[in-house]
C-alpha positions, 0 to 999 in steps of 0.5 A: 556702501561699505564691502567686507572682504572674505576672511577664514577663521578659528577659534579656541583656546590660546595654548602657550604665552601671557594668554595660555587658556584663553578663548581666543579667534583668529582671522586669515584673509587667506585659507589656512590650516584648521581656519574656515570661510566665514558663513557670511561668504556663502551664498546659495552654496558658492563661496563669495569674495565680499559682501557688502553692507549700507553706510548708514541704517536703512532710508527711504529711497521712493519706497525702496531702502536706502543708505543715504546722509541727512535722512532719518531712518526708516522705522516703523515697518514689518521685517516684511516691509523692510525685506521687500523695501531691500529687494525693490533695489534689485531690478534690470541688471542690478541685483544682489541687495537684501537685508543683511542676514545673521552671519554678516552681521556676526562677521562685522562683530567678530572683525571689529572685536579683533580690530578694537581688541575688546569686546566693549565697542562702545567703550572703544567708539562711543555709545552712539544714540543708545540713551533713548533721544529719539530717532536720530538722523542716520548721520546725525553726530550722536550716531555717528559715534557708532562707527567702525569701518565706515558703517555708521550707527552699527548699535543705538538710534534704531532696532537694526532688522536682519534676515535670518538664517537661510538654509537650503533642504541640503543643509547648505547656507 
């Protein structure tokens, strides 16, 4: 498992130096003035500190979804099937496990942006399995390619599923 740690943002258009009126975003891992929490760090209303994603894309564990090396990925199954593979991991004490939603998935895409200083990751990374090989293994050195921050085969090899946007009858996320 890979932990993203809770960071604020802002974005706007850059006002003075070599990059005056440019769109621009900026992350603090702190609160600041004119930043807000990333959605990502919200959780049925309360501000969380991480979230965490799997390593490598989605593997069969005995029925449940699994994050494993020298597995293929699970493929061919509903949104469904896949949620349902995700919470099976979530029993005694040990909850907490989903698919991964919208806005952490837009919070890994903003943080590798600014980290790799392009929006091109795969000019930076490398194509991973985009060129349609078949399914790859999850840890396979073609998907491999595809890694930023210990995530691996984060575009290419398979369609990655999230869980879409929850919001609550009050508005809250």
């Amino acid at each position: 498992m890979v932990s993203i740690p809770q960071f604020h943002y802002r974005a706007g258009t850059v006002e003075t130096g070599q990059f005056a009126g440019k769109k621009a975003v900026w992350v603090s891992s702190a609160p600041a003035v004119g930043f807000s929490i990333h959605p990502a760090f919200m959780k049925a209303g309360e501000v969380i500190d991480q979230f965490w994603v799997g390593k490598y894309q989605g593997t069969d564990d005995a029925g449940k979804l699994g994050s494993q090396p020298g597995l293929p990925p699970k493929t061919r199954i509903t949104i469904a099937q896949a949620r349902e593979a995700a919470e099976a991991r979530n029993k005694g004490e040990v909850s907490g496990f989903m698919l991964w939603g919208v806005h952490q998935l837009d919070a890994i895409k903003m943080l590798a942006m600014i980290e790799l200083g392009t929006p091109d990751a795969c000019g930076v990374l490398g194509n991973g399995n985009v060129d349609g090989n078949g399914v790859l293994h999850v840890d396979h050195e073609l998907v491999a390619k595809a890694t930023w921050r210990g995530i691996v085969g984060l575009w290419g090899n398979v369609w990655q599923m999230f869980d879409g946007l929850q919001i609550d009858d009050r508005g809250c996320y």
